[in-house]
C-alpha positions as CSV (number, residue, x, y, z in Angstrom):
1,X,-43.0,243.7,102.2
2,X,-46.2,243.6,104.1
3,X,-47.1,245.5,107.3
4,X,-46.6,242.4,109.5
5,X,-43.2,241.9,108.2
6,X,-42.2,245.7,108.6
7,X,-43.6,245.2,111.9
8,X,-41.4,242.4,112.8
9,X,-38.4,243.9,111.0
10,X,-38.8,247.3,113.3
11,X,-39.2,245.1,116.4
12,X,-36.1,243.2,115.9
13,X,-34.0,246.2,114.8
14,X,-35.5,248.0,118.7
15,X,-35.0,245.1,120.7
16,X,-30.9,244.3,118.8
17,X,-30.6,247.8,119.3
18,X,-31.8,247.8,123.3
19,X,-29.9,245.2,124.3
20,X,-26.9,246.6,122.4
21,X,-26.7,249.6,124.3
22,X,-23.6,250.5,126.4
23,X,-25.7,249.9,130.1
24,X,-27.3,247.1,128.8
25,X,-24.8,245.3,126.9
26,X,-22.2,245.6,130.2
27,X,-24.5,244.0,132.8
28,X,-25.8,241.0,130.0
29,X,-21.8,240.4,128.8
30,X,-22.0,237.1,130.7
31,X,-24.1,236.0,127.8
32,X,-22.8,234.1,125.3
33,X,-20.8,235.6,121.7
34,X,-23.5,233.0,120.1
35,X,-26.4,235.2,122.2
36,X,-25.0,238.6,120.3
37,X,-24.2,236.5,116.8
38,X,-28.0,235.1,117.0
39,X,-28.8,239.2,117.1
40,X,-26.6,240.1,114.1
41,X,-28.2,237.1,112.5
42,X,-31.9,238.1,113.2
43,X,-31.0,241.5,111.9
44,X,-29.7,240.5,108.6
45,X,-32.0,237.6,108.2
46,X,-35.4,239.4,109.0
47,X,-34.4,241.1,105.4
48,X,-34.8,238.4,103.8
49,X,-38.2,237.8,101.6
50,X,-37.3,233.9,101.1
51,X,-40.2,232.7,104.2
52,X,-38.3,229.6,105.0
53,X,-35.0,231.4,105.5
54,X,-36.7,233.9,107.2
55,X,-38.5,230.6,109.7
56,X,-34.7,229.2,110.2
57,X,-33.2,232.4,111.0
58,X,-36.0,232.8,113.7
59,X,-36.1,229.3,115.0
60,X,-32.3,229.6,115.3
61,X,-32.4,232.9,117.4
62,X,-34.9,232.0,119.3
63,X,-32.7,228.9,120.7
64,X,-30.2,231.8,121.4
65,X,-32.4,234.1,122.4
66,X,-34.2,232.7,125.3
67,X,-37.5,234.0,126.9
68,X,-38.2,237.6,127.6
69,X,-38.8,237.0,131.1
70,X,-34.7,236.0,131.0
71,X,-34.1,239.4,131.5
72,X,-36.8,240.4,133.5
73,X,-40.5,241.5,132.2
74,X,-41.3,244.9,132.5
75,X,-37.7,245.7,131.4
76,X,-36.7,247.6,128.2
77,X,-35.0,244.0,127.3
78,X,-37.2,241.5,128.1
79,X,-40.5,243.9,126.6
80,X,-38.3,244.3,123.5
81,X,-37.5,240.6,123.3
82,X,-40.8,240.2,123.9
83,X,-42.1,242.4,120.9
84,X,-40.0,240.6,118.5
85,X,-41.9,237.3,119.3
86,X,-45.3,239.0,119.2
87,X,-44.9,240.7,115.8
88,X,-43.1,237.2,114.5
89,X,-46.5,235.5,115.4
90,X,-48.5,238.1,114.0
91,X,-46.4,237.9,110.8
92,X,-47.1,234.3,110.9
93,X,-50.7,234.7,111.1
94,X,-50.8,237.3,108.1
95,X,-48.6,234.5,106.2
96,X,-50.9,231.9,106.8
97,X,-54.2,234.1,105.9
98,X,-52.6,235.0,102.6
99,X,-51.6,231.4,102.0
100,X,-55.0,230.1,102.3
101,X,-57.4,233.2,100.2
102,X,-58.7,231.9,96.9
103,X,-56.5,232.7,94.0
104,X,-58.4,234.4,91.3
């Protein structure tokens, strides 16, 4: 696992733990079971070392998900929400980098 994907595994297990706490998960309950199910599905899926699993699972939360200004920037949801996107992009970039250096 590199550092980008620890990264982006820490950030998803903060932000599914935020909004998973007792005084956040009571005023967000208007959100839809598929909102929480995309969570449980980020969780397992950011595991997973198979990159296009890994792509689907994000591009199918992220549907789900919604923006982190949803739930308000500056908040301990929306910045957590937000992380999860910005280490997702930089675990992209890493990808791509290592993708493109000359094999030996």
């Amino acid at each position: 696992m590199t550092d980008a994907h620890t990264s982006f595994v820490a950030a998803v297990r903060h932000a599914a733990q935020t909004f998973k706490l007792p005084k956040y998960k009571k005023e967000y309950r208007r959100l839809s079971p598929r909102f929480w199910v995309a969570w449980l599905d980020l969780e397992l899926g950011c595991e997973c070392e198979d990159w296009d699993k890994l792509t689907n699972t994000m591009i199918a939360a992220h549907h789900q998900l919604g923006a982190p200004g949803d739930f308000g920037y500056g908040t301990p949801c929306g910045d957590a929400l937000r992380n999860v996107y910005d280490t997702w992009r930089e675990l992209c970039q890493a990808r791509k980098i290592r993708q493109e250096e000359p094999k030996s």
